[in-house]
TIVO-2410 file (N, C-alpha, C; in nm, 3 decimals):
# residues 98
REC num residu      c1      c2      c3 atome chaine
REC   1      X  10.066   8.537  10.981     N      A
REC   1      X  10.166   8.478  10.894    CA      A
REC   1      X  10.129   8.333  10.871     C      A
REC   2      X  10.158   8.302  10.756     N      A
REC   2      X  10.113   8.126  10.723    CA      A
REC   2      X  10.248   8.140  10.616     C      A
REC   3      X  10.259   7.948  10.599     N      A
REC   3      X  10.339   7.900  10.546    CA      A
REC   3      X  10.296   7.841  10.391     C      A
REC   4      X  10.363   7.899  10.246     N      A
REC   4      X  10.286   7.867  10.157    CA      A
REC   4      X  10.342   7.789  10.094     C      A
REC   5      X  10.325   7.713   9.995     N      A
REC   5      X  10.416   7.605   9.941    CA      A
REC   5      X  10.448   7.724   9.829     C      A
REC   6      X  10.609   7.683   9.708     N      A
REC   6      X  10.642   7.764   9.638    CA      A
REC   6      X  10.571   7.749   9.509     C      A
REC   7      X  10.501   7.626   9.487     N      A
REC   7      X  10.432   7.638   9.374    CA      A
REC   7      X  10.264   7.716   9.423     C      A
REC   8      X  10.239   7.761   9.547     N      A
REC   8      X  10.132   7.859   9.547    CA      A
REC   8      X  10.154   7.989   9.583     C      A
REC   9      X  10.259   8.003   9.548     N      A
REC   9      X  10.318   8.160   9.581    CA      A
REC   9      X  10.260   8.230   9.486     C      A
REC  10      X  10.221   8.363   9.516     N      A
REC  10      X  10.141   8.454   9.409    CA      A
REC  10      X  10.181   8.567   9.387     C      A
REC  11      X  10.223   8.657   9.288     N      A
REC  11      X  10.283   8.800   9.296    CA      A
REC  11      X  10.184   8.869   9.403     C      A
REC  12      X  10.278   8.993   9.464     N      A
REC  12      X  10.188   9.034   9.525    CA      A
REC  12      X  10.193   8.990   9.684     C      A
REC  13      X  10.197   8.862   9.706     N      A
REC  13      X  10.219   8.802   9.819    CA      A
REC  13      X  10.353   8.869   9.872     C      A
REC  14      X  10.346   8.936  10.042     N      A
REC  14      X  10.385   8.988  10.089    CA      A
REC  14      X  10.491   8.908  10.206     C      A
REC  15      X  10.646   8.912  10.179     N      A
REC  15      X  10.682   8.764  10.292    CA      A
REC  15      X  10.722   8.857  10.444     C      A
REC  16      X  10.663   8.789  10.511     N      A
REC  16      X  10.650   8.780  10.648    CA      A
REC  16      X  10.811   8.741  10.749     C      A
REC  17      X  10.908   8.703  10.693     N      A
REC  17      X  11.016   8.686  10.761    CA      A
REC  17      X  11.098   8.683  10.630     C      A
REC  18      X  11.213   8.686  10.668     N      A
REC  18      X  11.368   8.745  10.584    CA      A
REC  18      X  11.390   8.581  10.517     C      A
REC  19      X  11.446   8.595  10.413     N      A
REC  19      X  11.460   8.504  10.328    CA      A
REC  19      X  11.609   8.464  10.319     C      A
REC  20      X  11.660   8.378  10.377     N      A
REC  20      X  11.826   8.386  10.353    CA      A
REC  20      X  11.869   8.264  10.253     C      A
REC  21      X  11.981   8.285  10.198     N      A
REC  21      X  12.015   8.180  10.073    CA      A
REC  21      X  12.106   8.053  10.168     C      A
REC  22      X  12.177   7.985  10.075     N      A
REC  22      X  12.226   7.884  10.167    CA      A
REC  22      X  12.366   7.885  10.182     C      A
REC  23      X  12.417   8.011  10.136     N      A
REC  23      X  12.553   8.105  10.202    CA      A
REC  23      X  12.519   8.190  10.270     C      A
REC  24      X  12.377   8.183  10.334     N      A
REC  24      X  12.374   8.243  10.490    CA      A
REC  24      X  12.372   8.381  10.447     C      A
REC  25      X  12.320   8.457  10.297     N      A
REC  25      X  12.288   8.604  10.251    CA      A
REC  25      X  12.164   8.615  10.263     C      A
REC  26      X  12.122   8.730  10.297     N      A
REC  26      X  12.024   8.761  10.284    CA      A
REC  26      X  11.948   8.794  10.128     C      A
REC  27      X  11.877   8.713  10.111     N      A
REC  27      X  11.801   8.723   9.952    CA      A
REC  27      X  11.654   8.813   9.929     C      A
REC  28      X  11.570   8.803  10.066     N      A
REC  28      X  11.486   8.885  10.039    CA      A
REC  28      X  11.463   8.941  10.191     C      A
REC  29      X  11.438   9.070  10.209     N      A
REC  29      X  11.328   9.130  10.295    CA      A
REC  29      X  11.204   9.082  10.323     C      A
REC  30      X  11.203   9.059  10.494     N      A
REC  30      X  11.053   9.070  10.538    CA      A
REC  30      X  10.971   9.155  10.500     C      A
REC  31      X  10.880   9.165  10.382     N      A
REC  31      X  10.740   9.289  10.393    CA      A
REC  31      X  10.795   9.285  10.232     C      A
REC  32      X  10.865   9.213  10.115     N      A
REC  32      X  10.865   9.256  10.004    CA      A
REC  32      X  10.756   9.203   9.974     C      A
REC  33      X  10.729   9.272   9.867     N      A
REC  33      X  10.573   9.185   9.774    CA      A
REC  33      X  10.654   9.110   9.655     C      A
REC  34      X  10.597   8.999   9.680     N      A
REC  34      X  10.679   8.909   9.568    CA      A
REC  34      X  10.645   8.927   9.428     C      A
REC  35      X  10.713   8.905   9.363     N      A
REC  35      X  10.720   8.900   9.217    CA      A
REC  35      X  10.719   8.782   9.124     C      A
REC  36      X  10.699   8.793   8.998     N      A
REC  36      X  10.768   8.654   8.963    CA      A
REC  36      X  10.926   8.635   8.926     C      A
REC  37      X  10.972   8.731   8.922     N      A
REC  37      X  11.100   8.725   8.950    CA      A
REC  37      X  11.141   8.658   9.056     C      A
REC  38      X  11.122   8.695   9.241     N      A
REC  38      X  11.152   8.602   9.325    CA      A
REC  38      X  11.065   8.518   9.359     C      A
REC  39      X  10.972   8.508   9.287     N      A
REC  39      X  10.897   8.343   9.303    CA      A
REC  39      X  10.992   8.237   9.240     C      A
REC  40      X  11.051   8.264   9.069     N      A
REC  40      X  11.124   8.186   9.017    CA      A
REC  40      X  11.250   8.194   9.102     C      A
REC  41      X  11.280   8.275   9.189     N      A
REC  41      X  11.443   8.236   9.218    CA      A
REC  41      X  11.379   8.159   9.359     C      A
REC  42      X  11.300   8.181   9.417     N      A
REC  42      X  11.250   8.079   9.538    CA      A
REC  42      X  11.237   7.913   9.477     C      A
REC  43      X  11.181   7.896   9.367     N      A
REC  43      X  11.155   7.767   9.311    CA      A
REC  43      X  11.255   7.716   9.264     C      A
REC  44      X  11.360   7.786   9.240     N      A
REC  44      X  11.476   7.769   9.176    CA      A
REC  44      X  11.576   7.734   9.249     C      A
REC  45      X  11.556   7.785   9.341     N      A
REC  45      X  11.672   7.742   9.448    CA      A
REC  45      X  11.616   7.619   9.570     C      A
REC  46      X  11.488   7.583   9.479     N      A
REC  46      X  11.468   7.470   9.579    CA      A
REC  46      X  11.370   7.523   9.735     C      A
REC  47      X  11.382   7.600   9.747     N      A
REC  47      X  11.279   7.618   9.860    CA      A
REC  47      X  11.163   7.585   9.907     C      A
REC  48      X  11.089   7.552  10.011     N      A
REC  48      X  11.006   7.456  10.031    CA      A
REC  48      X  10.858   7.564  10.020     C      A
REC  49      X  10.895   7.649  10.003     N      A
REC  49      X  10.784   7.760  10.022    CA      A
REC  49      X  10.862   7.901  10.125     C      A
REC  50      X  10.720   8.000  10.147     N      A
REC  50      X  10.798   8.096  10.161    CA      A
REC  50      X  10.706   8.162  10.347     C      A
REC  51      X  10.707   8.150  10.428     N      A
REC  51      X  10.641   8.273  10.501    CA      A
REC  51      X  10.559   8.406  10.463     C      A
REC  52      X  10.432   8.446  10.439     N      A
REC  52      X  10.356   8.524  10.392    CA      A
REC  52      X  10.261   8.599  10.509     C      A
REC  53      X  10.236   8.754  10.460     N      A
REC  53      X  10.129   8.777  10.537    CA      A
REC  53      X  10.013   8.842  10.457     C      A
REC  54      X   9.893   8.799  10.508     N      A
REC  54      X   9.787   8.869  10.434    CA      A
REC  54      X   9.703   8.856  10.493     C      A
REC  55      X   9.557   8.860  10.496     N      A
REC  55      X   9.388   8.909  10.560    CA      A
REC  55      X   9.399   8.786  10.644     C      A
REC  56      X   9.419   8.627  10.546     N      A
REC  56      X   9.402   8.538  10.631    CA      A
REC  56      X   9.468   8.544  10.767     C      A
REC  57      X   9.587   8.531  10.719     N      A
REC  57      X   9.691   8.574  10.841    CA      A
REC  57      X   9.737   8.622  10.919     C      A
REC  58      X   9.699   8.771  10.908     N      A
REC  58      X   9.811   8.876  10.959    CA      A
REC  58      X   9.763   8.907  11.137     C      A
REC  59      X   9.686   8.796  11.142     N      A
REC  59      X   9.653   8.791  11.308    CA      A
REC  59      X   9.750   8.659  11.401     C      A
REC  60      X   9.803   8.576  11.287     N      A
REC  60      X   9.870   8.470  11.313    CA      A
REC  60      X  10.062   8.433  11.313     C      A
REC  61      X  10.124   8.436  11.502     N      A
REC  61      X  10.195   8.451  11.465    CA      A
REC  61      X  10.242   8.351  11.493     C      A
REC  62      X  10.372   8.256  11.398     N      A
REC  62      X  10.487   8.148  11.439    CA      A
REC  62      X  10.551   8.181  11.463     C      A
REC  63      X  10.574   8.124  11.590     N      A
REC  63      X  10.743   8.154  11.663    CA      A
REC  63      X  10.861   8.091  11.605     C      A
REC  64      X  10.936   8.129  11.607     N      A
REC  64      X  11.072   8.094  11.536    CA      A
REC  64      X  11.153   7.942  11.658     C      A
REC  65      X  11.159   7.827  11.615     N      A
REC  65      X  11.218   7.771  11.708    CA      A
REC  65      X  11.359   7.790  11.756     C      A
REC  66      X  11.463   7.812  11.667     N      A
REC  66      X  11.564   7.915  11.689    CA      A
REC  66      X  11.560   8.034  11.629     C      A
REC  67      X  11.679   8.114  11.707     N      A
REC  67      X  11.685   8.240  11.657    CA      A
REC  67      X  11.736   8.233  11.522     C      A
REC  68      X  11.724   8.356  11.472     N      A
REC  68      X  11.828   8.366  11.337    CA      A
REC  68      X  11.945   8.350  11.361     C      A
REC  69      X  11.979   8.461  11.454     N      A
REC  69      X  12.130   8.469  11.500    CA      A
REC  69      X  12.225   8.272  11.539     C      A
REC  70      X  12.123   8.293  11.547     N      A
REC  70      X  12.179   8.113  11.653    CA      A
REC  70      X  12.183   8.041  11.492     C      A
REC  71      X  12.064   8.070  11.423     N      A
REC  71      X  12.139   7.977  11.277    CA      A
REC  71      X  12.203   7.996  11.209     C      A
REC  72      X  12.195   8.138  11.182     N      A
REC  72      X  12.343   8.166  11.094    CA      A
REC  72      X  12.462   8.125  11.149     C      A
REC  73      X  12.490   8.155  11.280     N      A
REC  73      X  12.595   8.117  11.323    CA      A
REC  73      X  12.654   7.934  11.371     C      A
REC  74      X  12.528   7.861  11.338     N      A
REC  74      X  12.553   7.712  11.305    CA      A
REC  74      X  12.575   7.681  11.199     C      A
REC  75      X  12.488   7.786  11.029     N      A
REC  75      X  12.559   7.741  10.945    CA      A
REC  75      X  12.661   7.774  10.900     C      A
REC  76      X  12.740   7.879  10.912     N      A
REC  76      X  12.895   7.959  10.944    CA      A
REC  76      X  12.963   7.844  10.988     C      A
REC  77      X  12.915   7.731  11.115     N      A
REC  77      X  13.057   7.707  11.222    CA      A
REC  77      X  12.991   7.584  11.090     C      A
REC  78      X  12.916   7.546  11.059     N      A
REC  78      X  12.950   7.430  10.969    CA      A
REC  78      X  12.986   7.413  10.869     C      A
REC  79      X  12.992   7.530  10.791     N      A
REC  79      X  13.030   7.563  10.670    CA      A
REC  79      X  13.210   7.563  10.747     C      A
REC  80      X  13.239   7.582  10.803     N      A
REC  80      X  13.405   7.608  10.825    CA      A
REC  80      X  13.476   7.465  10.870     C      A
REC  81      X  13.332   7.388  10.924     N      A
REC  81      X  13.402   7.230  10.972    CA      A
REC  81      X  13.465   7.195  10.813     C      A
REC  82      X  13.291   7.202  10.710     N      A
REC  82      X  13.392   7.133  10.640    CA      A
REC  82      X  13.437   7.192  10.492     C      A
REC  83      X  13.567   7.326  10.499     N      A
REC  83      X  13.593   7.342  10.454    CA      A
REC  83      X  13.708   7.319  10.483     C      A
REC  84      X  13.748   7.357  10.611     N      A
REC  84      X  13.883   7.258  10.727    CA      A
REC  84      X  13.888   7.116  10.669     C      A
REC  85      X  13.806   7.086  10.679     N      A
REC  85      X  13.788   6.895  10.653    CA      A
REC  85      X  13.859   6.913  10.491     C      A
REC  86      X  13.771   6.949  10.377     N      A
REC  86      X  13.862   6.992  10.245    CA      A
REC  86      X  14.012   7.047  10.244     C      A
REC  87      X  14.046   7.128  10.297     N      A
REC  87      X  14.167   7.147  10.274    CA      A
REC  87      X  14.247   7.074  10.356     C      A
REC  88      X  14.238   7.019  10.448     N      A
REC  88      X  14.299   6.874  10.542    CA      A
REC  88      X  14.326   6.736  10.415     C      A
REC  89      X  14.221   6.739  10.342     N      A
REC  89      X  14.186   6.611  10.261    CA      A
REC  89      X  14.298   6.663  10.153     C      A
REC  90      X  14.311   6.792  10.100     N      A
REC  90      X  14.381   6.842   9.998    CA      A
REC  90      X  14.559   6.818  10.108     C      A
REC  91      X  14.568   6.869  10.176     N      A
REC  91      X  14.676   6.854  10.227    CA      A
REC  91      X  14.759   6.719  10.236     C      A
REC  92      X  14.652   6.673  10.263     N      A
REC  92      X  14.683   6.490  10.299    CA      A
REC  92      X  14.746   6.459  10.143     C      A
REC  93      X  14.648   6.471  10.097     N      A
REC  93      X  14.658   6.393   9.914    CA      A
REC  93      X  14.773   6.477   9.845     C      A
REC  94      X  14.780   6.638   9.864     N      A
REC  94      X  14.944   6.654   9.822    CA      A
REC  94      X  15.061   6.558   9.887     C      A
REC  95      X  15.076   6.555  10.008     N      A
REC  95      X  15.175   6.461  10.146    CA      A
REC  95      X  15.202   6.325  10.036     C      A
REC  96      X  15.097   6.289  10.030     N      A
REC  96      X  15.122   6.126  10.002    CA      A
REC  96      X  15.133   6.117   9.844     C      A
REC  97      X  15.119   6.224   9.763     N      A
REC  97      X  15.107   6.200   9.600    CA      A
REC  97      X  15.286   6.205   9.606     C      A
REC  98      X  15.342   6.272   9.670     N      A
REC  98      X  15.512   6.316   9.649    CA      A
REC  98      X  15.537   6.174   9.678     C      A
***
């Protein structure tokens, strides 16, 4: 597995770990062959590149420094800080507009 930038992503190119969006969905499967369809939605959404496997690679593995599980569930508890924090701010600003 190697790390490719998104402007050298190539149809065909096969990704090597799960692709999640930044509501914490899953957007692509490990082992799809990319397209230009999800090349443009990878570039599109800003992504720094993608995880790939192929001839060069497929002897090479990166370890994950956290788990998945452990990140989804940091961006979940942070996504809820501050949506708490928003409706606190909404609460406040109804209180004091009366």
């Amino acid at each position: 597995m190697r790390f490719v930038p998104a402007s050298c992503l190539k149809p065909g190119m096969l990704l090597s770990q799960d692709l999640y969006g930044f509501k914490n969905e899953l957007l692509l499967c490990k082992g799809v062959a990319l397209s230009d369809i999800e090349i443009n939605r990878i570039k599109k959404l800003k992504y720094q590149g993608a995880y790939i496997t192929d001839d060069i690679s497929k002897e090479i593995d990166v370890p994950s420094l956290i788990s998945t599980t452990l990140k989804n569930n940091t961006v979940r508890a942070i996504k809820d800080i501050f949506a708490q924090i928003e409706d606190d701010r909404k609460t406040a600003d109804a209180t004091y507009s009366k």
